[in-house]
C-alpha angles and dihedrals in degrees: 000000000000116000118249131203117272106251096160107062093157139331096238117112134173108236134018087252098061088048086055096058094037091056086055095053086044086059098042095051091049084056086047087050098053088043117044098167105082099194086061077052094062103030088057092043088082081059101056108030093079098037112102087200112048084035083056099051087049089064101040080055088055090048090048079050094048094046099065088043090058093037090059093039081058081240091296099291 
């Protein structure tokens, strides 16, 4: 196994909006990680860009994402 960069330092942000952003990157690099071959990427993105399903489970994946962010940054009390 090859070593990758270490995107992921802490999940502590300063604010609910980086979470939030964090919990979107988060997403994006588990697809690239499925799928390792970007060209398939992109070849599958006309599939589901206009598919309300499978656009709906991608952001209940961002909001699993946002709630352990927010869960480690104590909701940003």
């Amino acid at each position: 196994m090859e070593t990758k960069e270490n995107y992921l330092p802490s999940l502590i942000t300063e604010t609910p909006m980086q979470g939030r952003q964090l919990a979107i990157m988060l997403a994006r690099k588990s697809v690239a990680a499925i799928q390792a071959d970007s060209d398939i990427r992109k070849k599958l993105r006309p599939d589901y860009a206009e598919d309300t399903q499978q656009l709906i489970a991608s952001a209940q994946v961002i909001a699993t994402e946002f709630q352990t962010i927010a869960a480690a940054n104590n909701y940003w009390k």
